[in-house]
C-alpha positions in Angstrom: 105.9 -26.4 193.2 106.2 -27.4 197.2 103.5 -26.5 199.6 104.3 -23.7 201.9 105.2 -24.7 205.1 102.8 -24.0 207.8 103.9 -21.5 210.6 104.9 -22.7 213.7 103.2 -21.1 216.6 104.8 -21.2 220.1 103.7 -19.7 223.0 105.5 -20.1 226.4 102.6 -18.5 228.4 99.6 -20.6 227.3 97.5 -17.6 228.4 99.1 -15.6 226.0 97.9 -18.0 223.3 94.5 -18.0 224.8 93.8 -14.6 224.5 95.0 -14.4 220.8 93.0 -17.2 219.6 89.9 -15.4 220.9 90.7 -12.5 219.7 91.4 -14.2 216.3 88.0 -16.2 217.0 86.0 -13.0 217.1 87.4 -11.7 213.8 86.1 -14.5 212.0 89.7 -15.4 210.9 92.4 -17.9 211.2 95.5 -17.7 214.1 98.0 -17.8 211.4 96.2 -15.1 209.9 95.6 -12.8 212.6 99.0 -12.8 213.7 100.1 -12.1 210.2 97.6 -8.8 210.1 99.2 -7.8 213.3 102.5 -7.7 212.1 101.5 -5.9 209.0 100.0 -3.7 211.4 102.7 -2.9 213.4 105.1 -2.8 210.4 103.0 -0.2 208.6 102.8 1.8 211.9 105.9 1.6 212.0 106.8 2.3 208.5 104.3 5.3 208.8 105.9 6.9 212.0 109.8 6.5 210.2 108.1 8.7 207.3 106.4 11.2 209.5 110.3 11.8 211.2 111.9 11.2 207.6 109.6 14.5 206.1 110.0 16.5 209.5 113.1 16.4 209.0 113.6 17.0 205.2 111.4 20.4 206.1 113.8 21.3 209.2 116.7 20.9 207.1 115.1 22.9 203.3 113.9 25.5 205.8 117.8 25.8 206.9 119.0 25.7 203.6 116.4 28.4 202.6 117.7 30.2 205.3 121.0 29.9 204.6 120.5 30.6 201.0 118.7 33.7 201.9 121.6 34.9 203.7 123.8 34.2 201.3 121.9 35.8 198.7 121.5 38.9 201.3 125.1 39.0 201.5 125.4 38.3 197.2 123.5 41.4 197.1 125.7 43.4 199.4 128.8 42.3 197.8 127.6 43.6 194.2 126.6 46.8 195.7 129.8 47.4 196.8 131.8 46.4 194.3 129.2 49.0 191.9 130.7 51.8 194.7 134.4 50.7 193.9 133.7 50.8 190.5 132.0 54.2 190.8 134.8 56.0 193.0 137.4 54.4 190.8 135.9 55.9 188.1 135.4 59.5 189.8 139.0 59.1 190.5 140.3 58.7 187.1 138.6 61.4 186.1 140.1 63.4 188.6 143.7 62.3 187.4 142.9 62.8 183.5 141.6 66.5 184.5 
């Protein structure tokens, strides 16, 4: 099995590098490894923030359809009420005729 490769770590702005191997320094770890945490980092936070839109949203939209279903239920219920009325006057009416 090879050895994994080593990263390779460029900076242009040797500052830049400077102030992450301190910072990598006064975690106790490695520059390769510090790096690597911040990206997982990031990615989670990330990842985190996409899920906090992703179940905003999934509410926004079931509290549409909830509204929309409630509506439509409203307007079920009206619809069967009024079609028990029809029934009822056509059944006054035949009675009427057949008198």
């Amino acid at each position: 099995m090879p050895q994994p490769k080593a990263m390779n770590l460029r900076f242009p702005d040797p500052a830049q590098r400077a102030a992450i191997e301190a910072a990598a320094r006064q975690e106790g770890v490695s520059l390769q490894e510090y790096i690597l945490s911040a990206a997982y980092a990031r990615a989670t936070a990330v990842e985190t923030h996409f899920l906090d839109g992703f179940r905003a949203s999934m509410a926004r939209s079931g509290a549409a359809f909830a509204e929309a279903a409630g509506a439509a239920g409203a307007d079920g219920e009206r619809r069967a009420e009024e079609l028990a009325a029809r029934r009822g006057l056509e059944e006054q009416q035949e009675r009427g005729h057949a008198a």
